[in-house]
N, C-alpha and C positions, 0 to 999 in steps of 0.2 A: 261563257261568261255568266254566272249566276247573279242573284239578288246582291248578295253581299260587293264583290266587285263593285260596284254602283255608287254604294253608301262613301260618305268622307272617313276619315283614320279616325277612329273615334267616336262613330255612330253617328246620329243624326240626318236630318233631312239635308240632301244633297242639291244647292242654289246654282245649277250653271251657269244662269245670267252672272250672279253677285261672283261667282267664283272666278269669274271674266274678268269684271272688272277689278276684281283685286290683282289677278295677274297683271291686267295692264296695267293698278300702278304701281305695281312693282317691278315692270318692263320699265315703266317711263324712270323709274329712280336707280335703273342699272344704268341707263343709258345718260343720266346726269352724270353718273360717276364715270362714265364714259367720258364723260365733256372734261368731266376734271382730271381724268388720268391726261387724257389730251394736253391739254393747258399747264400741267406739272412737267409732262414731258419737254413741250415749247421752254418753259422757264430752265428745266437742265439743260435743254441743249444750247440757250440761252447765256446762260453762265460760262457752259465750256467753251463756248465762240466766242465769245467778247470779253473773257475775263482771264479762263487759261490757258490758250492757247495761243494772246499774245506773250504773255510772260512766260511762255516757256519755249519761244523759241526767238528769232532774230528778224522774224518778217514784220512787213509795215503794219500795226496797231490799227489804223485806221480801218481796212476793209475787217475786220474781225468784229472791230467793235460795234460796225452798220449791220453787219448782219446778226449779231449775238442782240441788237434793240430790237430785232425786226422779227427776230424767233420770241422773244419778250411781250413783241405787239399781237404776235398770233397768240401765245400763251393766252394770255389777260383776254383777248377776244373768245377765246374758247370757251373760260372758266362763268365769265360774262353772260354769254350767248348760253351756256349751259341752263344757267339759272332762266334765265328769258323762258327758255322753251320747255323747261320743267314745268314750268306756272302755266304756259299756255295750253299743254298737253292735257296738265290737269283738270285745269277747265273746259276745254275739251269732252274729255271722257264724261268729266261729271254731268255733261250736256247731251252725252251720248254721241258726239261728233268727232269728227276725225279732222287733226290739224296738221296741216301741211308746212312742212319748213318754207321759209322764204325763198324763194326762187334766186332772188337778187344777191342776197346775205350769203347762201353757198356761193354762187357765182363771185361773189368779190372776196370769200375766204381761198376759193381753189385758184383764184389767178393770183393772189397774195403766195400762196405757198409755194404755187409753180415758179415764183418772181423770186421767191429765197432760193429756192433750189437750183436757177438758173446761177443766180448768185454763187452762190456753195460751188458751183462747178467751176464758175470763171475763177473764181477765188483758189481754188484747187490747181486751173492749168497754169494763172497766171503769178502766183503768188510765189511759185517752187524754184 
């Protein structure tokens, strides 16, 4: 590995701190977009539960449309929670500190999903 290896694309003096942190925030703003694909997804899957998958067949509307609100509620929580934790990252880093997601906030997002999912399946054995 010589001198040049070393240098950035384009010469100049090579910052590993600064160069750090500019990866991290642009770790942290993949990972927003992460929260938003998330929360896009929740809102399609959203639509096709509770909107076309009664109208396109003969089963009772009701359980379709609890759980097509409930993939809706996780959506919006994601896209929400996205932005939340962008800002706090941010400030974060620019502190030099490392911030920890909410312990609680995952905790009551993964038993919310697990609680669709359980749903999605009753809905599957008992709906057919």
């Amino acid at each position: 590995m010589g001198v040049r290896d070393s240098e950035p694309p384009g010469g100049g003096r090579f910052d590993e701190a600064g160069d750090a942190t500019r990866r991290t925030h642009l770790a942290n703003e993949r990972t927003y977009l992460a929260w938003w694909r998330s929360g896009l997804t929740c809102l399609a899957v959203s639509f096709g539960t509770g909107k076309l998958v009664p109208s396109l067949s003969d089963e009772t509307r009701w359980p379709y449309v609890l759980l097509g609100t409930g993939f809706a509620i996780l959506g919006l929580t994601f896209i929400g929670y996205g932005f939340f934790r962008l800002r706090r990252v941010e400030e974060a880093v620019m502190r030099g500190e490392f911030e920890r997601p909410d312990d609680r906030f995952i905790a009551v997002v993964t038993a919310f999903g697990m609680v669709l999912g359980a749903a999605v399946i009753a809905v599957v054995i008992f709906e057919t």
